[in-house]
VOGU-3710 file (C-alpha; in Angstrom, 3 decimals, decimal comma):
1> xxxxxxxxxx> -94,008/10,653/127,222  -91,901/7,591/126,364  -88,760/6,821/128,092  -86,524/7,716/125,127  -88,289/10,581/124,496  -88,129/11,735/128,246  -84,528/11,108/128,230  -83,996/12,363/124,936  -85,705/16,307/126,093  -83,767/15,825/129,696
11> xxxxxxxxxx> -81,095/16,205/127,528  -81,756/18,902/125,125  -82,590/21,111/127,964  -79,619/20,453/129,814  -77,290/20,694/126,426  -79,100/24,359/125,876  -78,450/25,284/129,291  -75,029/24,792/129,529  -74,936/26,134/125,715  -76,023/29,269/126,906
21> xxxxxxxxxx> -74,008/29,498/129,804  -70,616/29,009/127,828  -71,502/31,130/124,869  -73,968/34,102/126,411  -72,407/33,981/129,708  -69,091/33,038/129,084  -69,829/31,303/132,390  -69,440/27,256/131,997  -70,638/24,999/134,819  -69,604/21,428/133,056
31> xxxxxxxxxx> -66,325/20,796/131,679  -65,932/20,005/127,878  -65,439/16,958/128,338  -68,963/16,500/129,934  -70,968/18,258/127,119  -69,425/16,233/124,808  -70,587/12,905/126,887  -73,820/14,421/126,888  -74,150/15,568/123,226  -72,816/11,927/121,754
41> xxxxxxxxxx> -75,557/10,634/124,122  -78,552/12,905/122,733  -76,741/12,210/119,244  -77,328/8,151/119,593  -80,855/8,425/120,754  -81,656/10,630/117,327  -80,219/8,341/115,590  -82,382/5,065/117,072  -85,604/7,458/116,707  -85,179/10,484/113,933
51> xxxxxxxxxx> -89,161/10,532/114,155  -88,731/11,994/117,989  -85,701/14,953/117,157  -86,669/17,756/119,113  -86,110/21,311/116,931  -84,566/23,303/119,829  -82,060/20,115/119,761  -78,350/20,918/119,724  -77,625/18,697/116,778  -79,895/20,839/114,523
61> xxxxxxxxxx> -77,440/23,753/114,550  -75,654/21,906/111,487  -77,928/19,254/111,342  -79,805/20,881/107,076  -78,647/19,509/104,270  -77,334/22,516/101,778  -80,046/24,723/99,647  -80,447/25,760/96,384  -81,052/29,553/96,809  -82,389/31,706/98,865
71> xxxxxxxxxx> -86,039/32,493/99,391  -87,098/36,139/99,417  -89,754/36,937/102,373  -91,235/40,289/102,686  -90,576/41,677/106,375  -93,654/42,378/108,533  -92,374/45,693/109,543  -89,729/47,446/107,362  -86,340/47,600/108,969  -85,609/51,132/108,558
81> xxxxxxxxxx> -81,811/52,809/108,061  -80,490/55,282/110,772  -79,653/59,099/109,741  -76,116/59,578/110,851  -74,878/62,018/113,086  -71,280/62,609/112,486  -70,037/64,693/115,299  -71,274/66,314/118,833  -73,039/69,208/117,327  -75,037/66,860/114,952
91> xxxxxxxxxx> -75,911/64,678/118,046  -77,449/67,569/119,970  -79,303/69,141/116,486  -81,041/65,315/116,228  -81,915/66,443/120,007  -83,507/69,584/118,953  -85,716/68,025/115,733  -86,388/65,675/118,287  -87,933/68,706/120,673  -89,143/70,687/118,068
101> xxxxxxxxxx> -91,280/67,951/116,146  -93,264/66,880/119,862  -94,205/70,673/120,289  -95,086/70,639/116,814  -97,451/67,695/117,086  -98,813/68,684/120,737  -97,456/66,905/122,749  -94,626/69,618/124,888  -96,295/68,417/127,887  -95,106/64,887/127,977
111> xxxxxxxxxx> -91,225/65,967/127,054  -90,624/65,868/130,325  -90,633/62,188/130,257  -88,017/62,193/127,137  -84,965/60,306/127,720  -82,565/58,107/125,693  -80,915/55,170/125,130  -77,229/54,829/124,428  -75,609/51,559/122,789  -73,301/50,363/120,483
121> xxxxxxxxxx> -73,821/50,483/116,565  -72,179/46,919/115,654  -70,704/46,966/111,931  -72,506/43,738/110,859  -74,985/42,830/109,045  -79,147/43,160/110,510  -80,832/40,195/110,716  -84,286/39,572/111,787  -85,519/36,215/113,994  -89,263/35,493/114,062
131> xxxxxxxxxx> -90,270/33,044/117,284  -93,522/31,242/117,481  -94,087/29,840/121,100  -90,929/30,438/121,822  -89,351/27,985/119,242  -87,076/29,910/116,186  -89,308/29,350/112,911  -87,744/32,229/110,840  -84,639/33,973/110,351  -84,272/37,193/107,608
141> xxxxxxxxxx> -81,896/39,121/106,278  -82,589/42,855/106,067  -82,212/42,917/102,357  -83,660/46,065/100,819  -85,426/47,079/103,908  -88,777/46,078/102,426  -88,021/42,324/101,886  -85,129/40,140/102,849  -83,429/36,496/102,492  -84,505/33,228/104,260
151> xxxxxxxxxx> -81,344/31,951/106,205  -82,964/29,998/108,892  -80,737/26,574/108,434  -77,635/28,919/108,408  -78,844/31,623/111,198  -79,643/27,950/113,686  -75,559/27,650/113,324  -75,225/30,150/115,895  -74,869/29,429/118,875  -75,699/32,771/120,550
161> xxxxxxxxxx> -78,825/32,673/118,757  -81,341/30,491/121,026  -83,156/27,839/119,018  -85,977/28,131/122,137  -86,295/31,294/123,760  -85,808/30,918/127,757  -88,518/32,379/130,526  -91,634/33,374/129,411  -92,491/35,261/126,100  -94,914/36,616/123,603
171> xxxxxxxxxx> -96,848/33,683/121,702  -95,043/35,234/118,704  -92,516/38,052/118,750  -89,902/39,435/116,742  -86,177/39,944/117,916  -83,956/42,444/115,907  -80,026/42,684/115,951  -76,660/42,259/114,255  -74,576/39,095/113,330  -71,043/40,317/113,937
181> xxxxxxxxxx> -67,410/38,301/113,298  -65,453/38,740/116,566  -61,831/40,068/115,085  -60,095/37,092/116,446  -61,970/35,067/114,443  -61,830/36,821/111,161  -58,072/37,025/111,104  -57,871/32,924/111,843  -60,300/32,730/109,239  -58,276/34,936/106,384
191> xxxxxxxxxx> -55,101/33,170/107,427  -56,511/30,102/106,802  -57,982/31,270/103,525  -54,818/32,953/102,388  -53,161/29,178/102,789  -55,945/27,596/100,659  -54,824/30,171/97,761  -57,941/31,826/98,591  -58,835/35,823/98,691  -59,109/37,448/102,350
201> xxxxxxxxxx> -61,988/39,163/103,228  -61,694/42,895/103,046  -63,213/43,002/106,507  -65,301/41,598/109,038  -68,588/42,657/108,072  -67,807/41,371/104,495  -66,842/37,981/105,861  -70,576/37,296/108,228  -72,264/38,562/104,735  -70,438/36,072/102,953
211> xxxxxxxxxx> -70,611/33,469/105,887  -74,646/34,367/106,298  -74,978/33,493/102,498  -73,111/30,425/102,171  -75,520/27,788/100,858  -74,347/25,156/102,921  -74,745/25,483/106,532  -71,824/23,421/107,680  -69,636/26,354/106,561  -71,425/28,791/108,032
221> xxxxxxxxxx> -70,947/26,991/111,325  -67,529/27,033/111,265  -66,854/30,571/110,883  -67,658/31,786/114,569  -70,662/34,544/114,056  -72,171/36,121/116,793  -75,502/37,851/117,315  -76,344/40,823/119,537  -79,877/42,091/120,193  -81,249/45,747/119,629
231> xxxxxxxxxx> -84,589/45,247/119,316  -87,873/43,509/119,880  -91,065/43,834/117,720  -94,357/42,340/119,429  -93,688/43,132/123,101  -95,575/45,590/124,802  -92,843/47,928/127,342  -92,490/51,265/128,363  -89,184/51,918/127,435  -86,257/50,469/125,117
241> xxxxxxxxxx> -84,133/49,875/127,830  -86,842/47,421/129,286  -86,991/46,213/125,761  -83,325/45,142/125,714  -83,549/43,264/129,209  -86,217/41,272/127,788  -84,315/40,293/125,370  -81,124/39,349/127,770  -83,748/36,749/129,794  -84,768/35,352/126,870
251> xxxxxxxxxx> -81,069/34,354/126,105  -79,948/36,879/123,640  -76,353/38,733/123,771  -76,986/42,612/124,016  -74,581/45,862/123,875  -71,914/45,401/126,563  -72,381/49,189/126,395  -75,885/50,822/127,344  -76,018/53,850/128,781  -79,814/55,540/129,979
261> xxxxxxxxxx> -79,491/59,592/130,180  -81,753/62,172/130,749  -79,913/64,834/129,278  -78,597/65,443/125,766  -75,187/66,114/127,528  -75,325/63,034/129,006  -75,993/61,661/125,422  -72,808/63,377/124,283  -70,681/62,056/127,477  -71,848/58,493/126,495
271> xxxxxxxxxx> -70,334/59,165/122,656  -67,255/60,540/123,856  -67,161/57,269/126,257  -67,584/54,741/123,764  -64,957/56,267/121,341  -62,331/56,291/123,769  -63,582/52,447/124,848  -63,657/51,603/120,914  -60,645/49,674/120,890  -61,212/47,153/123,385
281> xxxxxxxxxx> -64,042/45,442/122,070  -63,358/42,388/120,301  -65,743/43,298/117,523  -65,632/46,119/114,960  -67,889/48,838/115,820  -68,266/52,712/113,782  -70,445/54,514/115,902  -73,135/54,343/118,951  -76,658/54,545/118,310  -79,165/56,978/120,178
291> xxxxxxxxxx> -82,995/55,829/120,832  -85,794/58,046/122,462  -86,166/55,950/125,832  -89,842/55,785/126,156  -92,121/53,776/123,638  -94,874/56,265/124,405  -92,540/59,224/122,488  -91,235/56,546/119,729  -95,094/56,379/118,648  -95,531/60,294/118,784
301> xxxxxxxxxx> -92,108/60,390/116,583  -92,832/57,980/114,242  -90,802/56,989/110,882  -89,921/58,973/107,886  -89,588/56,701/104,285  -86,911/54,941/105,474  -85,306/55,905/109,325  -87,209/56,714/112,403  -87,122/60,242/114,060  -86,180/59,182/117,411
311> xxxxxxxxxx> -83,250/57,431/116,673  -79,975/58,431/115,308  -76,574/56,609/114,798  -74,084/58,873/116,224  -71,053/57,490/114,036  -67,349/57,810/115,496  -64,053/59,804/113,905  -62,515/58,552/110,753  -59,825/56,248/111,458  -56,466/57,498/110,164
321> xxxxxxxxxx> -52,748/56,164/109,575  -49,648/56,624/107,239  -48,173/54,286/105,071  -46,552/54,241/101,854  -48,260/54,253/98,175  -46,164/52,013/96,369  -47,438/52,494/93,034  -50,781/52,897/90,856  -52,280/50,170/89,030  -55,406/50,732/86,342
331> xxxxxxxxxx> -58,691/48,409/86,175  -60,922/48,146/83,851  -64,481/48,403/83,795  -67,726/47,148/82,540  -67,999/50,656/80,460  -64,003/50,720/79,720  -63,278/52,844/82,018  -59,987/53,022/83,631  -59,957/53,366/87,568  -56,508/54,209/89,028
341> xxxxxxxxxx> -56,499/52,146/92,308  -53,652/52,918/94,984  -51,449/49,909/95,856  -50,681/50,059/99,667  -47,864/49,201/101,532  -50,326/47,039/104,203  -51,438/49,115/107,298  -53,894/48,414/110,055  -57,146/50,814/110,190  -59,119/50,440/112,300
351> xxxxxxxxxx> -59,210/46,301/112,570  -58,801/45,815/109,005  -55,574/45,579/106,722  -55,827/47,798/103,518  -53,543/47,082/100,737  -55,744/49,000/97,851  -57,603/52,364/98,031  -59,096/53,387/94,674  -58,380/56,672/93,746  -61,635/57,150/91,459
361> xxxxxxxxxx> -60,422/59,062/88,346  -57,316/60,364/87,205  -57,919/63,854/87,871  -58,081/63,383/91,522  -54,153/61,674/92,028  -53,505/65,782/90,064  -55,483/66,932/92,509  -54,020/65,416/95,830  -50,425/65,746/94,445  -49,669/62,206/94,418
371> xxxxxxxxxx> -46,416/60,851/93,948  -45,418/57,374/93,607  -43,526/56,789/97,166  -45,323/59,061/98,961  -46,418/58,617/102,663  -49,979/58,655/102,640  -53,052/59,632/104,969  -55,348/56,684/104,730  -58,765/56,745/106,184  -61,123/54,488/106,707
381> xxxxxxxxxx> -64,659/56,451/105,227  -67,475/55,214/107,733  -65,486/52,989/108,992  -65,907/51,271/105,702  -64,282/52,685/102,408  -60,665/53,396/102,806  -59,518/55,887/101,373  -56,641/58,151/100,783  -56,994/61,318/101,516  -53,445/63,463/101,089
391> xxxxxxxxxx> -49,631/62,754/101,164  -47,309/64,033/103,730  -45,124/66,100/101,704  -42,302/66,724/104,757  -42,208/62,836/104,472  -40,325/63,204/100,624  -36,706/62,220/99,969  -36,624/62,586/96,564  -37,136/59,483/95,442  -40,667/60,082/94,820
401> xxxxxxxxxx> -41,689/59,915/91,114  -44,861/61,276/89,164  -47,368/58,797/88,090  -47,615/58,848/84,306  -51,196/58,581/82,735  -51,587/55,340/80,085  -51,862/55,505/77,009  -53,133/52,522/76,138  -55,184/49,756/77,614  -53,128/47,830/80,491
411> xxxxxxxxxx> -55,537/44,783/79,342  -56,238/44,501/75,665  -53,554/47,464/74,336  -56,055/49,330/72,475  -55,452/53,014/72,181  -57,461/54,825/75,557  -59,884/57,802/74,534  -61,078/60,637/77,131  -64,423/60,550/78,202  -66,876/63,685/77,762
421> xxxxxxxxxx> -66,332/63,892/81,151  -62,408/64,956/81,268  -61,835/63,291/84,325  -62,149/59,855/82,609  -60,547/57,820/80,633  -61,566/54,911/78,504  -60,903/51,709/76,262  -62,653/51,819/73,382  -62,627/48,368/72,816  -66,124/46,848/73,361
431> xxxxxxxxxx> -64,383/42,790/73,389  -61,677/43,504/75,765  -61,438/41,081/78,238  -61,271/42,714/81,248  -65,025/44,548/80,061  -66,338/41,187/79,287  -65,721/39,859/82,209  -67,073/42,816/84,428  -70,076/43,221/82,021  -70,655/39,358/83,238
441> xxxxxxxxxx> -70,325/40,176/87,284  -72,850/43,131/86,275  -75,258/41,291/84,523  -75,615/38,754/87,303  -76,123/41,138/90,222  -78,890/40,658/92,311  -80,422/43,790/90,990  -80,040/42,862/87,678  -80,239/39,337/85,912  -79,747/37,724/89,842
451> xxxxxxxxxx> -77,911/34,454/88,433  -76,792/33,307/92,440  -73,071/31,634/92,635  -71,776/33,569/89,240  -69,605/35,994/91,279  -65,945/36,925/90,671  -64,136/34,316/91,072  -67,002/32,269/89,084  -66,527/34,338/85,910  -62,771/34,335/86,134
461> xxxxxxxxxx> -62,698/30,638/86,128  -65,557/30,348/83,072  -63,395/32,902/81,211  -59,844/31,316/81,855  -61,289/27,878/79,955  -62,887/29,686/77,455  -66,362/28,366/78,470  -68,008/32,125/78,229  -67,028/35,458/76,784  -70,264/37,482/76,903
471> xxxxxxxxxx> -73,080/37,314/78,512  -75,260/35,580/75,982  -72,787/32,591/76,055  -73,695/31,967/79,860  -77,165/30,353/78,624  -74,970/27,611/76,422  -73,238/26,833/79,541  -73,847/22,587/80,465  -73,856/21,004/83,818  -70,838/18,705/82,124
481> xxxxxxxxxx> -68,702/21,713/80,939  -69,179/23,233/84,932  -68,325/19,699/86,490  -64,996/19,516/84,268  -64,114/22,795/86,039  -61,553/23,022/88,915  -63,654/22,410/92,777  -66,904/22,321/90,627  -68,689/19,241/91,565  -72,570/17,937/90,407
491> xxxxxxxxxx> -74,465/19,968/92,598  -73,250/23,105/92,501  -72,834/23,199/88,844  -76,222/22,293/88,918  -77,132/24,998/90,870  -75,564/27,709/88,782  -77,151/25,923/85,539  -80,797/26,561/87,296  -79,619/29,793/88,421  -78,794/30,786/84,981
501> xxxxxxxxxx> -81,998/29,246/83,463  -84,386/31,185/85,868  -82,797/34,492/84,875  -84,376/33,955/81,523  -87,412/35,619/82,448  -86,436/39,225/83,331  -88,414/42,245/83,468  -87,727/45,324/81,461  -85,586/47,652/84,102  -83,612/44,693/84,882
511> xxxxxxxxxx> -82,636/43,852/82,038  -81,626/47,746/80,471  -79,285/47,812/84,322  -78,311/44,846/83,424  -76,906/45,558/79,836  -74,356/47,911/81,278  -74,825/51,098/79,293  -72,707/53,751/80,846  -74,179/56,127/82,995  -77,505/53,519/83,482
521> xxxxxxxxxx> -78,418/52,760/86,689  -81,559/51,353/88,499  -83,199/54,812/88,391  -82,532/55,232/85,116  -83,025/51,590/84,125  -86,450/52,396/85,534  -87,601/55,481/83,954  -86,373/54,084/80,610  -89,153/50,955/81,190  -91,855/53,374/82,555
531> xxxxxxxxxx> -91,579/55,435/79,808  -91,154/53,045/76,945  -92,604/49,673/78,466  -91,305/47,437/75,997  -87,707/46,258/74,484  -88,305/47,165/71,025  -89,489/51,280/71,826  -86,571/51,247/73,574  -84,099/49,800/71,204  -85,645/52,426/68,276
541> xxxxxxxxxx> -85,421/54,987/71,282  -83,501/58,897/69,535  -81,518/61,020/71,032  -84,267/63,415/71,280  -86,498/61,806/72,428  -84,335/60,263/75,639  -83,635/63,571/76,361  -86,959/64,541/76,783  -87,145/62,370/79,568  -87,189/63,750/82,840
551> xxxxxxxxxx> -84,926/61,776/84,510  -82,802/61,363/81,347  -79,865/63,820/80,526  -78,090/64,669/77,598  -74,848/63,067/78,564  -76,978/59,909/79,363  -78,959/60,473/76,241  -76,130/60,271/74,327  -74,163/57,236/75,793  -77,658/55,421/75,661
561> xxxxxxxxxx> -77,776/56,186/71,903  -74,661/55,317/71,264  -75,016/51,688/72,710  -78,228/50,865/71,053  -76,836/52,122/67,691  -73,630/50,036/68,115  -73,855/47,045/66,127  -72,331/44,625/69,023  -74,418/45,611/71,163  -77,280/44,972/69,123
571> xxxxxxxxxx> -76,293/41,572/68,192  -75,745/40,664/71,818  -79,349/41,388/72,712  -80,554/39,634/69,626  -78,027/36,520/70,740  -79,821/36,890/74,469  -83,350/36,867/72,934  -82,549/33,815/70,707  -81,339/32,163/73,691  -84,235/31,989/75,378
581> xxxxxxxxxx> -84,313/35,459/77,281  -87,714/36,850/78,025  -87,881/40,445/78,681  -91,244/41,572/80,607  -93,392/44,624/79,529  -93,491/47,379/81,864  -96,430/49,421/83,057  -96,472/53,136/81,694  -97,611/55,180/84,504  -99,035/58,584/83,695
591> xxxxxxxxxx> -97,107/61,938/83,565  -98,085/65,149/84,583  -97,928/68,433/81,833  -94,756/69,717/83,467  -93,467/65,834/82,595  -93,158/64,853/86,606  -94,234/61,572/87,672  -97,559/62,515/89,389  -97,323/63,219/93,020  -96,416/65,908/95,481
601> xxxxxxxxxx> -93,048/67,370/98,293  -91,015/69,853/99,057  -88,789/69,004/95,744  -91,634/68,587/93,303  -90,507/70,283/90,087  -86,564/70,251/90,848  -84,114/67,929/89,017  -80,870/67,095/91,392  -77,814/65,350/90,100  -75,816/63,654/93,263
611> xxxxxxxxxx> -72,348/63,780/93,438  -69,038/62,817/95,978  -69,551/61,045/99,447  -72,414/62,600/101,699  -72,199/62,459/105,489  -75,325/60,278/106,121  -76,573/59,149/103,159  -75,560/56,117/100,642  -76,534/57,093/97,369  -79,316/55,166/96,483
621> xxxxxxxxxx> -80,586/56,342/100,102  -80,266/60,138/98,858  -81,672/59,480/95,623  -85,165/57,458/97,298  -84,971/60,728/99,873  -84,901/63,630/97,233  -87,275/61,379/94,977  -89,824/60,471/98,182  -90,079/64,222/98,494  -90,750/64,988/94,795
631> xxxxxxxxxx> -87,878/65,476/93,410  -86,384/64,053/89,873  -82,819/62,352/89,939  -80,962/62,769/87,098  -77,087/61,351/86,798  -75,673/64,222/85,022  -75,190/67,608/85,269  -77,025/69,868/82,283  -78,694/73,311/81,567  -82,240/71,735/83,292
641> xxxxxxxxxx> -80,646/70,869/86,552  -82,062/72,184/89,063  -79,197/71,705/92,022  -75,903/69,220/92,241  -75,691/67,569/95,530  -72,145/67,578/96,050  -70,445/66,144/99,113  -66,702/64,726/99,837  -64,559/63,963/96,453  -66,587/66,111/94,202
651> xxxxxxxxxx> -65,413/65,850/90,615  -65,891/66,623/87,123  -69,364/67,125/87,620  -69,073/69,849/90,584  -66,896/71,558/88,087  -69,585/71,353/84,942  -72,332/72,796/87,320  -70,108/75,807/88,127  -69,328/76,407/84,383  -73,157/76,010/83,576
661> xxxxxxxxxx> -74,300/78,182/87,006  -76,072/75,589/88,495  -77,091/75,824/92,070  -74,607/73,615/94,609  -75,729/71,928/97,424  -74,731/70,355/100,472  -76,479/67,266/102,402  -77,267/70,378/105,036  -79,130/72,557/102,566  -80,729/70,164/100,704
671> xxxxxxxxx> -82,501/68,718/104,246  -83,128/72,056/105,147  -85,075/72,823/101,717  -87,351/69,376/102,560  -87,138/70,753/106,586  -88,893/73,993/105,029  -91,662/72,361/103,499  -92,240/69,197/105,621  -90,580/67,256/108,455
//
């Protein structure tokens, strides 16, 4: 080796050393002053000889130039949700499934060697880090579980994420864990956003998303992310436990809480230990999570569709405080629909300020008894959706004051309508401004058209200069009009021009989500292209014959039908398909004589409708269970429905399955139908 190039590794092995030693260890050995003699050092030799930069270097943490978009890479290995358990007793029943699914499979003899894990469930976001000889080549986010986003150039920004693992290692392994936002550094970095006239984060798990997916790495460095380990893929050890010390030597971070116990009691000791210890972390964590100790029982277990059996996230109390609603304001929606959303006096829960709560329909502020001025309860749902839950009525003075349903719209002043569904109320008017502009944000969703940088703030600014009013206008959009626009420079209006022009080719469920028809989601976007398979069948489409559509109901039957009759509507799609806008066929698949898609489960033959806030699930996680099991989803409630699924905040449709005698549901009974016909 050459002398620069001797002196140049001399000192990117020192630089990492003392790297991890002052963020891993918290443990410096050189002052600051020192590292920085060293680091302008290794910086001058890269400079004489960019041909000999080593990748583990230092200066490659914010050393890529900013990219275009993110690259979607399937995952090797799925990374798999956690079932929730929400209190004690649903700790030790994970415990007995746990028990009762070894005897069932034959292996009762070798419980005596069960055991489990305890750590801490960060509220982050998952990220996966692929190492080849040791040296960081890949770095994923979990995305839909199947396949996530490239963010190696931003993921090398942090530092307690070794470029080159330490000790010895796997030729290629697989390291697992959870970029958090210490809560020091997400309230510098709000305050400092709030000065630059910018919108706080909500919390921080919102602000390492948004920091994870900024294009340019430079900005991702400064925010301050941290990584903590949970698990390894492509290391052979007997236990998890093992797993994680691997993992410490190699120079990852790792739960400053771990707890090994033998005993489902001592599982329950560790819970009640790490809520009372919740506080004094200085990151945001909602829960702990339990893992079957030995490797030897994880491969017995195995994995349902999308969570392992021998773990479980054993999720921590609601946070709760008072403060005072101060009034109700109304917004808008892509469908016209007018949300009542609770504005907050600002209150701590649980880390996070909350100034807004929504209150979801109009019904429900009746329902609570609501009054303007009230002390509320506020509570932070899964330690992510606050919410308000009831006002403290000894807390009235008088002073208090009912809260008066509109009228009219609060954005265009067109004359509101109810909704089938009584709960709901609605603006009529299809050109209101405050629908175009969240038909926009909908149409560009990743799920949808997937036009990266056209977020909220985006559309807001394209819409207050005129440059766009629907979404067919977006594909007239110039690289000159963007660069005229405030902060908007050459490459990033170039970016959102590309962006834009790749969305042109869309395939058929995409584009019916991403129309916005009311009551249309991805499911339903979905069966609408499977049974159809082209644009024009389903633009001719009848009522009667959506209805006959499994996962179709009437109310969904009819609000499809109405928007493909409207004449707007039809105009925009033609406007879309003159621009340029390429809608892909779809594949028919074949149906069964009862009209189910072919297959078999517990549910085959039942049609749910979901409903409310479930314990454990989200709802597209419900929906993919009660569909992996056989079951058809519809989204709403009619004569053919089998069962409603109805958890927290319940509404109008809870009420239409009573009046129609539909079977109700909890998340309880509907795992214990699946429980009775397959684990």
């Amino acid at each position: 080796m050459s002398g620069y190039r001797e002196n140049m590794a001399t000192l990117v092995k020192q630089l990492n050393e003392h790297g991890y030693r002052y963020y891993v260890l918290a443990q410096p050995t050189i002052s600051d002053a020192e590292y920085d003699r060293k680091y302008r050092e290794l910086e001058v030799l890269e400079r004489a000889h960019p041909d000999a930069i080593f990748a583990d270097s230092p200066t490659q943490r914010v050393g890529a130039s900013p990219v275009a978009g993110f690259q979607t890479v399937r995952h090797r290995e799925p990374m798999l949700s956690l079932n929730n358990a929400m209190n004690e007793g649903e700790i030790r029943e994970f415990h007995e499934q746990v028990l009762r699914f070894l005897e069932r499979e034959g292996a009762s003899e070798v419980i005596t060697a069960l055991s489990y894990t305890v750590e801490l469930k960060f509220d982050g976001i998952a990220l996966s880090l692929t190492y080849e000889d040791g040296l960081l080549v890949q770095a994923l986010t979990r995305g839909d579980g199947e396949s996530g986003e490239q963010v190696l150039a931003q993921v090398k920004t942090v530092r307690t994420i070794p470029l080159r693992l330490r000790g010895e290692f796997p030729e290629r392994l697989e390291v697992r864990g959870e970029v958090v936002l210490p809560r020091e550094h997400f309230e510098r970095l709000n305050n400092q956003r709030v000065a630059a006239g910018e919108p706080p984060f909500a919390n921080p798990r919102n602000a390492a998303a948004g920091s994870l997916r900024q294009l340019d790495p430079s900005i991702t460095a400064q925010r301050k992310l941290a990584f903590f380990a949970y698990g390894v893929i492509g290391v052979a050890e007997q236990g998890h436990n093992a797993i994680l010390a691997h993992a410490r030597e190699w120079g990852f971070l790792i739960s400053p809480f771990i707890r090994t116990q033998l005993t489902i009691e001592g599982v329950v000791k560790a819970f009640g230990e790490a809520t009372a210890l919740r506080a004094t972390f200085p990151f945001d964590i909602d829960g702990i999570v339990i893992k079957v100790d030995p490797t030897s029982l994880q491969a017995i277990l195995g994995t349902r569709q999308r969570s392992p059996r021998w773990a479980v996230a054993g999720k921590f109390p609601p946070v709760e405080e008072h403060t005072v609603l101060r009034d109700i304001s109304l917004q808008v929606g892509r469908t016209g629909v007018l949300t009542p959303v609770a504005v907050l006096d600002p209150i701590r829960v649980g880390g996070v300020t909350v100034s807004r709560a929504t209150l979801h329909n109009f019904d429900e502020i009746e329902r609570k008894g609501l009054l303007i001025g009230d002390t509320v309860v506020v509570r932070r749902q899964g330690d992510v959706i606050p919410a308000v839950i009831a006002p403290v009525v000894a807390a009235r003075n008088g002073d208090e004051r009912h809260f008066i349903p509109p009228s009219n719209c609060p954005v265009c002043g067109s004359g509101i309508i109810r909704d089938r569904e009584a709960a709901a109320m609605r603006c009529p008017n299809r050109l209101c401004s405050a629908q175009s502009s969240a038909r926009i944000i909908h149409y560009a969703k990743r799920e949808a058209a997937d036009i990266s940088g056209l977020g909220e703030k985006m559309v807001a600014l394209l819409m207050e200069h005129g440059l766009v009013s629907d979404v067919s206008s977006l594909y007239d959009l110039t690289i000159a009009q963007l660069e005229a626009l405030p902060r908007m420079g050459q490459q990033s209006s170039g970016n959102l021009v590309t962006a834009i022009e790749k969305s042109k080719t869309i395939s058929l469920e995409r584009f019916i989500f991403a129309l916005g028809i009311r009551h249309v989601g991805e499911r339903t976007a979905q069966a609408l292209a499977t049974h159809y398979g082209s644009l024009q069948k389903v633009r001719d489409a009848t009522v009667d014959e959506l209805i006959s559509i499994p996962d179709i109901g009437e109310e969904t039957a009819f609000a499809i039908s109405e928007f493909l009759s409207d004449p707007s509507e039809r105009e925009l799609i033609d406007r879309l398909l003159s621009r340029g806008v390429q809608v892909q066929e779809s594949e028919r698949v074949s149906r069964t004589s009862e009209g189910e898609t072919a297959g078999g489960g517990a549910l085959k033959g039942l049609t749910f409708v979901v409903t409310g806030s479930l314990p454990s699930f989200t709802r597209t996680e419900v929906e993919r269970f009660i569909q992996h099991h056989g079951g058809t989803v519809s989204s709403s409630v009619s004569k053919r429905t089998s069962y409603l699924v109805a958890g927290d905040e319940a509404g109008s449709k809870l009420k239409k399955a009573e009046a129609l005698g539909v079977s109700v549901l909890n998340e309880a009974g509907l795992r214990a139908m699946v429980e009775r016909g397959e684990y």
